[in-house]
C-alpha positions in Angstrom: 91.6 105.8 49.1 92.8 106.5 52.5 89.4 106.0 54.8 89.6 107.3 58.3 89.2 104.3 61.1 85.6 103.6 62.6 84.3 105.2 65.6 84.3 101.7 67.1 87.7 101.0 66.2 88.9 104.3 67.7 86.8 104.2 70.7 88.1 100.1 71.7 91.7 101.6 70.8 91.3 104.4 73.2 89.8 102.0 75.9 92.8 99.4 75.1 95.3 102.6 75.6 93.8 104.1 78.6 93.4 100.7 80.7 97.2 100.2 79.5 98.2 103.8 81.3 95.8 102.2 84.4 97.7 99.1 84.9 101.5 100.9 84.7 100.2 103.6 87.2 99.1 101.3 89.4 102.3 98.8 89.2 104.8 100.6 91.0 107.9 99.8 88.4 106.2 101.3 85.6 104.5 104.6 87.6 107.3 106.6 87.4 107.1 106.3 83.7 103.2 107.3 83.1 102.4 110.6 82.3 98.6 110.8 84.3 97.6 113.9 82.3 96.9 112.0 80.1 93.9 110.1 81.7 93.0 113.7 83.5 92.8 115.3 79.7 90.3 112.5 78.4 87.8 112.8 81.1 85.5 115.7 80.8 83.9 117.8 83.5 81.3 116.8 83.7 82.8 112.8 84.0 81.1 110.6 86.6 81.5 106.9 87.6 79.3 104.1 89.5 80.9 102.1 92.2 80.5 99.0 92.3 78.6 100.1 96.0 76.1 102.0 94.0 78.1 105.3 94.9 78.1 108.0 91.9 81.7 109.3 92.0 82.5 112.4 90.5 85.4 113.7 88.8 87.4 114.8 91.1 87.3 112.0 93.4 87.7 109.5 90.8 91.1 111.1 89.4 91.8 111.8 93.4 91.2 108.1 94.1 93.4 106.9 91.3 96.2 109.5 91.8 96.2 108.1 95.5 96.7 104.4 94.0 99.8 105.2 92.4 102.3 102.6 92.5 100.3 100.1 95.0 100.7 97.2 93.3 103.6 94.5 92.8 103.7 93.7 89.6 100.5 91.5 90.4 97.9 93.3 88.7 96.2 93.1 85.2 92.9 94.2 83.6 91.6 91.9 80.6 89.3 93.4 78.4 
């Protein structure tokens, strides 16, 4: 019987994979390798984000504020999850 993987398990994998893409777009020896459409396809129109501020972002700042991040760090950053 060849069962198809949880919801849960898909969703953590797709988390896991996405904040993978964030921290090579972000480190500026592994940008030139990340292909951003990818994070672009996965969030829908109608995506929104908090700040931390309390400012609701929508999607077209949030993809413009990370497309402007590109390659700013020094091999310095990580995100645990």
């Amino acid at each position: 019987m060849n069962e198809k993987p949880s919801l849960l398990s898909r969703a953590s994998a797709e988390i896991v994979d996405l904040h993978r893409l964030f921290v090579d777009w972000f480190d500026r020896d592994s940008a030139d390798r990340v292909d951003f459409s990818r994070f672009e396809r996965v969030m829908g129109d109608g995506f929104c984000m908090v700040a931390p501020s309390g400012q609701v972002l929508d999607r077209k700042a949030v993809l413009d504020h990370i497309k402007a991040s590109r390659a700013t760090c020094d091999g310095d950053f990580a995100i645990s999850i």
